[in-house]
C-alpha positions as CSV (number, residue, x, y, z in Angstrom):
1,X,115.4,17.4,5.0
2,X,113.1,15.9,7.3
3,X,110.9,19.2,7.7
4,X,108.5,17.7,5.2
5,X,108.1,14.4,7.4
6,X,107.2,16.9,10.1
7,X,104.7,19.0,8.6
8,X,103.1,15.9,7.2
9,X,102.8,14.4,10.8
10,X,101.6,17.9,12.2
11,X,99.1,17.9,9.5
12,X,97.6,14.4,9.5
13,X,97.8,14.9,13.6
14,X,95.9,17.8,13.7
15,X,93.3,17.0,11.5
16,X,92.7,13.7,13.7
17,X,92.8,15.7,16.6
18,X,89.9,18.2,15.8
19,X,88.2,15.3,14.4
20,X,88.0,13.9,17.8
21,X,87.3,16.7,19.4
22,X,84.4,17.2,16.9
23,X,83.1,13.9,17.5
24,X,83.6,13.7,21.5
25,X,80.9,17.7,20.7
26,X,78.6,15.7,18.6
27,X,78.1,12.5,20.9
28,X,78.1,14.6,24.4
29,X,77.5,17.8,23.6
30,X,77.5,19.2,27.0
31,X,81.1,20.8,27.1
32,X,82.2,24.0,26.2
33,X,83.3,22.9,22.4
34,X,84.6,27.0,22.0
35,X,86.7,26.7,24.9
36,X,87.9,23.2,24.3
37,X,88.6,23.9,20.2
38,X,90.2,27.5,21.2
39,X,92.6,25.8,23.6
40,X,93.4,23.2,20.4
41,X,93.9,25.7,17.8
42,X,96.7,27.6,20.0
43,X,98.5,24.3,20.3
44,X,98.5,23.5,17.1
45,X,99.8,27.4,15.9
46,X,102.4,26.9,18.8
47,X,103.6,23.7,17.6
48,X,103.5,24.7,14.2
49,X,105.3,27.9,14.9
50,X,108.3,25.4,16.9
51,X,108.4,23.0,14.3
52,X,109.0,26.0,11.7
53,X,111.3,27.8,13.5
54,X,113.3,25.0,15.6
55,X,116.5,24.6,13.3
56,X,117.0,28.4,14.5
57,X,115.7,27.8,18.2
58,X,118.5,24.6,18.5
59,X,121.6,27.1,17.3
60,X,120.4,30.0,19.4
61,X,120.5,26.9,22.4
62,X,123.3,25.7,21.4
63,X,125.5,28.6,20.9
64,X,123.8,30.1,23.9
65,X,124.9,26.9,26.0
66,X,128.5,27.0,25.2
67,X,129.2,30.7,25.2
68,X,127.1,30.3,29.1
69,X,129.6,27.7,30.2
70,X,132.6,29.9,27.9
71,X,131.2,33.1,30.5
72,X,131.0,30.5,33.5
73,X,134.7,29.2,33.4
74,X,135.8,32.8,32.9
75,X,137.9,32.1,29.8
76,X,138.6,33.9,26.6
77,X,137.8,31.5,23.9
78,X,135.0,31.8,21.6
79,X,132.4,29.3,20.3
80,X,134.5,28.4,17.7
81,X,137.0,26.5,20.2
82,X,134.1,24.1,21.4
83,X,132.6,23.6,17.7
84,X,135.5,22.4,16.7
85,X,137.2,19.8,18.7
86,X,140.3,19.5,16.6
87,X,141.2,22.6,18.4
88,X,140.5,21.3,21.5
89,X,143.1,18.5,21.0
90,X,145.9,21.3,18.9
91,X,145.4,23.0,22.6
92,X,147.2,19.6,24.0
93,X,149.4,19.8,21.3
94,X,150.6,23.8,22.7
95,X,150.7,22.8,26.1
96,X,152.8,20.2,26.1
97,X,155.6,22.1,24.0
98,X,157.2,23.6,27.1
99,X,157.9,19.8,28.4
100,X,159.4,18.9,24.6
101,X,161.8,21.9,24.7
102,X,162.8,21.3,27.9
103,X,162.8,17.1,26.9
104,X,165.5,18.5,24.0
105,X,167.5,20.6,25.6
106,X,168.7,17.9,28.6
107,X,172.2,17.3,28.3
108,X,173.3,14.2,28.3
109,X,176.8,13.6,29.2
110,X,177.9,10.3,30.8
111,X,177.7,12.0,34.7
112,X,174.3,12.9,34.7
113,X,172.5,9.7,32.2
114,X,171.1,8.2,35.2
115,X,168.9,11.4,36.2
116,X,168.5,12.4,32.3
117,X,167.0,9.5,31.8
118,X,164.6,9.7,35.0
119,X,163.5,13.1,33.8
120,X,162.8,12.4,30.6
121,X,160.8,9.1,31.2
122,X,158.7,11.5,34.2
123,X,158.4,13.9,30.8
124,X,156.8,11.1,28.1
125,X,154.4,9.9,30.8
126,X,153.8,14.3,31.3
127,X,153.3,14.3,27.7
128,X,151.2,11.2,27.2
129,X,149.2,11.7,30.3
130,X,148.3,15.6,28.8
131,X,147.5,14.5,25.4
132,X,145.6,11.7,26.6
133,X,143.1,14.5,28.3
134,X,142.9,16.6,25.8
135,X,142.0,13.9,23.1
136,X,139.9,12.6,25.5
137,X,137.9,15.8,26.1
138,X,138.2,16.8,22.0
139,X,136.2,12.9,22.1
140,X,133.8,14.2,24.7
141,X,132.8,17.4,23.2
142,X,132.4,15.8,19.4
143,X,130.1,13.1,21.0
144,X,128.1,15.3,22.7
145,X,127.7,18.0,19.4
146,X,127.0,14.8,17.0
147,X,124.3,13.8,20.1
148,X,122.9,17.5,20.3
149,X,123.2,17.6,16.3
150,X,121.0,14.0,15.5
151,X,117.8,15.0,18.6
152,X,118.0,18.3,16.9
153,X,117.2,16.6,13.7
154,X,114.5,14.1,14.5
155,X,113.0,16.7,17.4
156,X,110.3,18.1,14.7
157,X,109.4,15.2,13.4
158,X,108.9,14.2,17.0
159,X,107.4,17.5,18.2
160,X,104.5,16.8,16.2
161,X,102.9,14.1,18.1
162,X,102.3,16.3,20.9
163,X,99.2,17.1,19.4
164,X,97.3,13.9,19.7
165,X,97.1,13.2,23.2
166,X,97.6,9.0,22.9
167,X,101.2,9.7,21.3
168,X,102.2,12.9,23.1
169,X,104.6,11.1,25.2
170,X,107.1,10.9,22.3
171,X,107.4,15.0,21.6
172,X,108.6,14.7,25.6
173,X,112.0,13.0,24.1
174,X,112.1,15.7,21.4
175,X,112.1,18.7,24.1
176,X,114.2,16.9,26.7
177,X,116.9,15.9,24.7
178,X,118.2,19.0,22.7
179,X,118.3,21.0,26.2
180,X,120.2,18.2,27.8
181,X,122.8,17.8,25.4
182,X,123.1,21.8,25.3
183,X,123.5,21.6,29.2
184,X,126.2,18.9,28.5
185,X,127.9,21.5,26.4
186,X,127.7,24.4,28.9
187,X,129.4,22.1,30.9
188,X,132.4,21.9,28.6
């Protein structure tokens, strides 16, 4: 949806940008204006061609990232594990069914109460304690996909201000901040 805003910026960026650079030629022409509007017009097809193709560029990064850190950790899963963190937190849900079954099938008879109810308070606190990491990390990994998800939206509009030179400082933000939230996922 915001591709639009992006070429718009791109375009109205561009054309001050060459304007400039026809101006700084017409009041000192002794640089190389060939050289100078060569070097511009690769930039600008560059950026264009990333603004264009970044919705693709972000999934190959992010899918890349997580199966990277899936590779990494030497597991099994897929990328579908880490795109959706409900799993993450059913996972908690699977590992803690040992402790239940073995919660249920304590006897309690009137010698052994005291210990019963020892073990089974050490197996709530087991179960809590797991389900409390799992959740947690199923928290972790939505934040981080809904953080890689909103700089990979506003990164073309933001990429487009690397053509000027006065604002370029802001497509920085829009480069950074995609591959640091795709690290945060390899890390995962």
């Amino acid at each position: 949806n915001l591709l639009p805003s992006s070429y718009y910026f791109f375009y109205s960026l561009a054309t001050i940008t060459l304007v400039k650079l026809g101006l700084t030629y017409a009041l000192e022409p002794h640089g190389n204006i060939i050289a100078q509007l060569g070097q511009q017009l690769f930039k600008m097809g560059f950026i264009l061609w990333l603004i264009s193709n970044l919705p693709y560029l972000h999934e190959v990064l992010r899918d890349g990232a997580i199966k990277l850190g899936i590779v990494a950790a030497g597991s099994t899963n897929t990328l579908d594990l880490i795109l959706n963190p409900a799993e993450i937190a059913g996972y908690g849900l699977k590992v803690v069914a040992p402790v239940r079954v073995w919660l249920h099938e304590l006897s309690w008879s009137v010698t052994n109460i005291g210990s019963n109810l020892v073990n089974s308070l050490f197996g709530l606190i087991a179960i809590i304690l797991i389900l409390a990491a799992f959740f947690y990390l199923a928290y972790q990994v939505f934040m981080a996909l809904v953080d890689f998800y909103f700089t990979a939206i506003l990164a073309p509009v933001f990429l487009a201000f690397k053509l000027f030179e006065p604002t370029a400082w802001m497509a920085t933000g829009a480069i950074r901040g995609p591959l640091q939230h795709a690290v945060k996922l390899f890390t995962m």
